[in-house]
N, C-alpha and C positions, 0 to 999 in steps of 0.2 A: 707466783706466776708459774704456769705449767710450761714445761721445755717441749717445744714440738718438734727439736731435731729428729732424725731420722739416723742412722748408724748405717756405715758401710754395707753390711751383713743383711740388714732388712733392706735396704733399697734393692743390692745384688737377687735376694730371696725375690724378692716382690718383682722385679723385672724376670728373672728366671719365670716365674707363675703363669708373667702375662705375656709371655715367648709361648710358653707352653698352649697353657691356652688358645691362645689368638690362632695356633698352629694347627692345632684339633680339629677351631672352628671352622679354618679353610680348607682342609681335607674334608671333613663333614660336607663342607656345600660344594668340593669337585665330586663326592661320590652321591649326592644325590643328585647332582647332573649329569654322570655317567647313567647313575639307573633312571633317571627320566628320560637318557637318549636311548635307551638300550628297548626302553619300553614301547616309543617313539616307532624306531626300526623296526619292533615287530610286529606294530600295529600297520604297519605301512607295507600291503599286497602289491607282490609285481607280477602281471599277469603274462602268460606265457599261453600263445598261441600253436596250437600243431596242427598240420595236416594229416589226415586219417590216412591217407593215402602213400604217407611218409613210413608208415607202420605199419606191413602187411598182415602182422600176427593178430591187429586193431580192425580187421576186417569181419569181424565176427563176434558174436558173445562171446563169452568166456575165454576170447583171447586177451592176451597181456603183455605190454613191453613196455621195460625202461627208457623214459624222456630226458633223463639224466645219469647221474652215479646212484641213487638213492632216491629218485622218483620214480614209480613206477605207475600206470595209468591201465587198469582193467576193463574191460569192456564188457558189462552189467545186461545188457539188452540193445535193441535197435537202437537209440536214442540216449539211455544209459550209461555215463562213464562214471570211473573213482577214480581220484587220486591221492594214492598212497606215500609218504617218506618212512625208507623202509630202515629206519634207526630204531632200534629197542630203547623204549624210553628207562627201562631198568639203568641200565649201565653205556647204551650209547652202541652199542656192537650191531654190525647189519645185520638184518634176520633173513632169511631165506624166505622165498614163496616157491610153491609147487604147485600154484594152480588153483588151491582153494583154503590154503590159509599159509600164514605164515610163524615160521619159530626159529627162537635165537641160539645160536649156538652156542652163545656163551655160559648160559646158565637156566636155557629150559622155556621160555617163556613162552607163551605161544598166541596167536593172532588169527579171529576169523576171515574170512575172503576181504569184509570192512574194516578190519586194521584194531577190532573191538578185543580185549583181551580176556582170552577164554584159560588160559595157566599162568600162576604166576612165578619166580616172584615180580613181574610188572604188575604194576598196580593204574596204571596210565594206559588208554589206547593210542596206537601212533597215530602219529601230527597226519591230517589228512586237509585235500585241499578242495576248494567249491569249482567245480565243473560246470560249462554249458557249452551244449552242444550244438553246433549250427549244421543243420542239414541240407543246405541249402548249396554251402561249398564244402561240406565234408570236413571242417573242420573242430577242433574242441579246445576251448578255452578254461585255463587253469589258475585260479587264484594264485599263485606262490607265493 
């Protein structure tokens, strides 16, 4: 007859494994509900309205002014806007606009008037946002 006891050492071993384990699998499934919330929040636009009229520099094509710290919203033509976040997607450092493009000061990168990268080393255009314009009350509405 075969002895199926079990020894101090293997039971200890064997619970040690399934500590372990068990432990893995529940971090595992809090970080793939971190990254399902994470993906959740960025698919989720909050839209942000302005008045033109709040932005006199916005009275015009080719004028330009910041809506935020790092949003900046250009005026393309009569009816025309962009909205730009003006983080270098390389390394995350603000990039400078002068009117008809922009570049990072950190390490060179540079951006046309549409946020499209023309130097790198970015390899990403910046985060840009969907605009419409109401002409009706002058104002413009920005995905963010």
């Amino acid at each position: 007859m075969e002895d199926n006891k079990i020894g101090r050492r293997e039971f200890l071993a064997a619970g040690i494994k399934g500590i372990v384990i068990g432990s893995l699998a529940l971090s595992s499934f809090d970080i793939l509900k971190l990254v399902a919330r994470d993906k959740h929040e960025e698919s989720v636009e909050a839209a942000k309205t302005i008045n033109i009229s709040d932005y006199p520099e916005l009275a015009t094509a080719g004028g330009y002014a910041f809506i935020t710290k790092n949003d900046i919203v250009i005026r393309v033509s009569k009816s025309k806007f962009l909205a730009i976040n003006n983080i270098c997607t390389h390394k995350k450092c603000e990039v400078d606009f002068d009117g008809s493009s922009f570049e990072c000061p950190c390490h060179g990168s540079t951006y046309d008037k549409y946020g499209k990268v023309t130097n790198g080393p970015a390899t990403k255009n910046l985060k840009s946002y969907k605009t419409t314009y109401n002409s009706d009350d002058d104002t413009l509405t920005i995905n963010m």
